[in-house]
C-alpha positions as CSV (number, residue, x, y, z in Angstrom):
1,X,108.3,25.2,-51.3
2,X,111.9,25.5,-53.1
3,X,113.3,23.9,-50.4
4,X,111.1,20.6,-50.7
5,X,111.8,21.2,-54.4
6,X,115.4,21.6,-53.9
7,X,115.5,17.9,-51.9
8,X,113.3,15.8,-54.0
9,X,114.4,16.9,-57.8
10,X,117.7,15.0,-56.8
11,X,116.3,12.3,-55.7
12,X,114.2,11.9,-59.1
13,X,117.1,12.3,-61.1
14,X,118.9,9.8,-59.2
15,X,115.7,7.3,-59.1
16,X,114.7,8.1,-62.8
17,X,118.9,7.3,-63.5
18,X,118.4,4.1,-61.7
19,X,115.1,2.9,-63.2
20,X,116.9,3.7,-67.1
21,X,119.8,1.5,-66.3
22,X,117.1,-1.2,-65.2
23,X,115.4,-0.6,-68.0
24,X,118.7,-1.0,-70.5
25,X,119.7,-3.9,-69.1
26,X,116.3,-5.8,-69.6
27,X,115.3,-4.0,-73.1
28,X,118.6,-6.7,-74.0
29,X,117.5,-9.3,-72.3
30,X,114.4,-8.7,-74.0
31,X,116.2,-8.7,-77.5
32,X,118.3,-11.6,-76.5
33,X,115.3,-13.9,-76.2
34,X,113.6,-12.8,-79.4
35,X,111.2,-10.2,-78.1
36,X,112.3,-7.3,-80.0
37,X,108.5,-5.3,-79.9
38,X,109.0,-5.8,-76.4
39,X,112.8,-4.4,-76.3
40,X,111.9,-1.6,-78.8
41,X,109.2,0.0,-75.6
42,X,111.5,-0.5,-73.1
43,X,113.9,1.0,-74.5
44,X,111.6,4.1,-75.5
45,X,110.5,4.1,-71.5
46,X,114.3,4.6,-71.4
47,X,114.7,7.2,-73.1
48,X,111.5,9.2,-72.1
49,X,113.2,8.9,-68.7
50,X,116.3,9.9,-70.0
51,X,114.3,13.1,-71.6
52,X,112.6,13.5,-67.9
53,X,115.4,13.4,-66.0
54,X,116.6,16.9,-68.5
55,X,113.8,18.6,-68.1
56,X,114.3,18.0,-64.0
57,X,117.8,19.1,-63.9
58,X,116.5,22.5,-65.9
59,X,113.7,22.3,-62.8
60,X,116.5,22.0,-60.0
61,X,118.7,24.8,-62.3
62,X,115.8,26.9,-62.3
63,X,115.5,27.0,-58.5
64,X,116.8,29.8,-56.4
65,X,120.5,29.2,-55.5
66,X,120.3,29.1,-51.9
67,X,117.8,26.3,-52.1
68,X,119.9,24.3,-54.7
69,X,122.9,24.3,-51.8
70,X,121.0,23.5,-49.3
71,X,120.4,26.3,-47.5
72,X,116.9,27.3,-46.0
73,X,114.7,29.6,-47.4
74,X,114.8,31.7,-44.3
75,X,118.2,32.1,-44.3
76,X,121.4,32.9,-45.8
């Protein structure tokens, strides 16, 4: 199980790091065209990811070592 764990937390980071940066970029767009509600939840669904992708990186700091270097559980 901490290995799975130890392979997908990384990739949620990265994915939840990609989706903000979308999610930047069109909360200005957003603005830019007069729809500031709009832009203002957006850019909360920013920062909720931004908040996420902490309380992941505690998750993958929280994991056994060997796991978070990629070693398998049976060994090392």
């Amino acid at each position: 199980m901490a290995n799975r764990l130890a392979h997908l937390v990384p990739h949620w980071i990265e994915h939840n790091d990609s989706h903000a940066k979308q999610f930047a970029e069109w909360a200005q767009k957003a603005r830019g065209a007069g729809l500031g509600a709009s832009a203002d939840c957006i850019e909360a669904a920013a920062r909720s990811l931004r908040e996420a992708k902490e309380h992941l990186g505690n998750a993958r700091r929280s994991l056994p070592k060997r796991e978070r270097y990629g070693r398998s559980e049976r060994g090392a």
